[in-house]
N, C-alpha and C positions, 0 to 999 in steps of 0.2 A: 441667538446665533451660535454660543459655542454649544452649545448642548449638539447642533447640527454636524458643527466639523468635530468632535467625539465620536456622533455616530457613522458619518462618510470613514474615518480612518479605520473604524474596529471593522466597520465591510469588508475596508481595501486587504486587513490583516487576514479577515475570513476567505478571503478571494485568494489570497497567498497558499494561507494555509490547504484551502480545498486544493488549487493546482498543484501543489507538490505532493498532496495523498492521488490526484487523478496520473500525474507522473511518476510514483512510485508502482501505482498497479499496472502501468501500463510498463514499464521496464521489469517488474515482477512478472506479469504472462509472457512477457518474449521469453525471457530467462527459463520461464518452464516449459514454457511450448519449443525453446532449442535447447533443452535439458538431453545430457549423455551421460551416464553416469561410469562410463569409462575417461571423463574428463580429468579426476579426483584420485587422487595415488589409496585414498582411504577405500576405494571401492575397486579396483584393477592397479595391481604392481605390471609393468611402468602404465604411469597413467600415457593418454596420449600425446600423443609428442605436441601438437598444437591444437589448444582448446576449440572444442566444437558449437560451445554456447557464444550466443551474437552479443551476448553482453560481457563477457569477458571469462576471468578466473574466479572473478567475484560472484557474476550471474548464475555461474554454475555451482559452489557454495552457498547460495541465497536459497537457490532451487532447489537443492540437497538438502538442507535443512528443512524447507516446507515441506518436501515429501516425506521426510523422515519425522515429523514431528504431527505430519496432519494426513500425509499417504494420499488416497486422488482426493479426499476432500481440500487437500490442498488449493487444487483450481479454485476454490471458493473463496479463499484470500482476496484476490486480485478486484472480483465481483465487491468484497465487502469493500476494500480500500477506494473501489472507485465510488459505489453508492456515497460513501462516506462526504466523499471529494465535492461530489454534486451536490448536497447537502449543505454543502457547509459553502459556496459558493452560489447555492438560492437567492439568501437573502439572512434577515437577521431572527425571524419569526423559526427560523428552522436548522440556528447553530448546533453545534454539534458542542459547542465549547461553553458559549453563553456569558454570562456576566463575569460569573464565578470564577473563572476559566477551566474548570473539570468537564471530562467530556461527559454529557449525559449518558446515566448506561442503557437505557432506554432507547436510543436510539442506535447502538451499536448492537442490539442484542438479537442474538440467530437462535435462543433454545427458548421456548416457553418455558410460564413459570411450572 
């Protein structure tokens, strides 16, 4: 019987964990899909006087960065964060985290070998 409630809570942790990756990509695409990059003093002196992204000053920093660090492959973020989220919210056959608690890289991995 404990071996059972072990593996009901590490779900319930996996079930957590996946929601808050499927909640991160999904505040991540808004924040890019209402990305302005007149929002940000670093990209336009005076920036706008009130931020245009619907997630905030932070949305618009989040978005900034992902553009500036990945450009349109950016949009792709969001896609891995949620795959991720679903993944890990399956079941236990198909964690992303596993016993060990490291995420497998195998299953995050977008470049062949």
């Amino acid at each position: 019987m404990a071996r059972k409630a072990s593996e009901q809570s590490s779900h319930g942790l996996n079930d957590v964990f996946g929601l808050a990756l499927l909640a991160a990509a999904l505040l991540l695409v808004v924040a890019q899909l209402s990305f302005d990059r007149h929002d940000l003093a670093a990209n336009m002196v005076p920036p706008n006087q009130s931020t245009h992204n619907w997630i905030g000053p932070l949305g618009a920093h989040i978005a900034n960065a992902t553009f500036l660090v990945f450009g349109f492959a950016g949009y792709m973020l969001p896609v891995v964060l949620a795959f991720a989220g679903i993944i890990e919210c399956e079941g236990d056959e198909h964690t992303l985290t596993g016993d060990s608690g490291r995420v497998h890289q195998t299953d995050l991995s977008v470049v062949g070998p």
